[in-house]
Structures are given as C-alpha cells and as structure tokens.
N, C-alpha and C positions, 0 to 999 in steps of 0.2 A: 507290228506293222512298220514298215520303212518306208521311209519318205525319199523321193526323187530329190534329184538338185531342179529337175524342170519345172515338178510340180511345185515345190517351195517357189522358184520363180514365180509361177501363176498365181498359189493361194496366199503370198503377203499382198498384192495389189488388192485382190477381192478382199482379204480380212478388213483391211480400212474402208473399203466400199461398204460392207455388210455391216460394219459397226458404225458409220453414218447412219444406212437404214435404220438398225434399231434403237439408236440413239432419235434418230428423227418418231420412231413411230411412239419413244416414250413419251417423247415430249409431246407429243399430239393428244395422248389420251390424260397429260397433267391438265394442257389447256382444257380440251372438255370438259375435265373436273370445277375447274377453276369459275369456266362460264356458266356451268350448271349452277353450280353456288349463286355466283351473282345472280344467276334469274331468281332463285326462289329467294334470294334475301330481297330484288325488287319486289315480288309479288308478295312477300312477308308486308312490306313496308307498301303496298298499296293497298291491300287488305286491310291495315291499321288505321289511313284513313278515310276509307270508305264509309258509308252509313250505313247498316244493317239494315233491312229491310224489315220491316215489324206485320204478321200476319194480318188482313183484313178485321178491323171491329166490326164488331154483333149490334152495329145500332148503338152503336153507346150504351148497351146493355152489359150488366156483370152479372153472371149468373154464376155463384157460387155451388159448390158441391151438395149433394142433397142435404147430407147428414150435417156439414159445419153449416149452410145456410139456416135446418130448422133449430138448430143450438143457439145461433146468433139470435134469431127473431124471436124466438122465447127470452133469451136474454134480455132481449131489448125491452120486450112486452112488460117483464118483471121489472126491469130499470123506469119505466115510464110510469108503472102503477106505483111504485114507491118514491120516483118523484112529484106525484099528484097526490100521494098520502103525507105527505112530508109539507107542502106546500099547504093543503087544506089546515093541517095542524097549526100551520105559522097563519095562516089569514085567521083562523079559531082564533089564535093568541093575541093577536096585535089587528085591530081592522084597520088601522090606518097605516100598518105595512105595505111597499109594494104598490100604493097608490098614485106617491108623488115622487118626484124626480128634484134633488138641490144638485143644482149645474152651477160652477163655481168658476170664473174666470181671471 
C-alpha cells in the first residue's frame, strides 16, 4: 500500500494528536490505580484502629459446651471431695492446725 505525499501531510499532524490521546488516557488509568491504592491502604489503616464490636453477652452468663461443661464439673466435684479428704486427715492429725493465724509485722 502507498502512501500519498497529501496523505502523509495530514497523518504526521494527527499521529502527534493521537499519541497525546493515548498517552493521556495511560496516564489516567495509572492515576486510578494509584488512588485506588490510597483508598484501601486509608481504609486498611482505619480499620486497625477501630474497635471491634464484641457480640451481645448472655447476662453475664457462660455457658459451656455440653460435653466439656459436664467433664469440668465432675472434675471439680472430685477436686473438692479430695480437698475435703485431705483437710479432714490434717484437722485428724493436728487439732490445733488451721485455727490460729501469727501475723508478723
């Protein structure tokens, strides 16, 4: 294909016009990029310090899971009956254990 001498006239004026254009439209879509970043690293860094919002408490109640709840309370039941067998053995041993209190200043 052959090129005019007219048409070369016309298409060096538009080539610099048209490579402004897409030189302008790259640049446009870097800025976008650029500000997108900034927003989300603000919103990174507002989110960090924010305060988490913590579900509604149950009355100040904790209710444990069925199974570890009744493991715990048997645990505990057995921890208490053998601290009350352990203590009976020491008052048996000593009655004047555990009576008096020396406070030393």
């Amino acid at each position: 294909m052959s090129v005019r001498s007219i048409d070369l006239q016309v298409l060096i004026p538009r080539a610099t016009e048209v490579s402004r254009v897409q030189q302008a439209s790259n640049h446009q879509a870097e800025l976008a990029q650029q500000q997108s970043a900034a927003q989300w690293q603000q919103l990174a860094a507002a989110r960090q310090q924010q305060v988490q919002h913590a579900p509604q408490s149950a009355g100040g109640k904790v209710e444990p899971d069925a199974k570890e709840g009744q493991g715990r309370r048997e645990g505990g039941k057995r921890d208490r009956r053998r601290e009350q067998a352990e203590a009976e053995a020491i008052e048996g041993a000593d009655p004047v254990r555990g009576h008096m209190i020396d406070i030393k200043t």
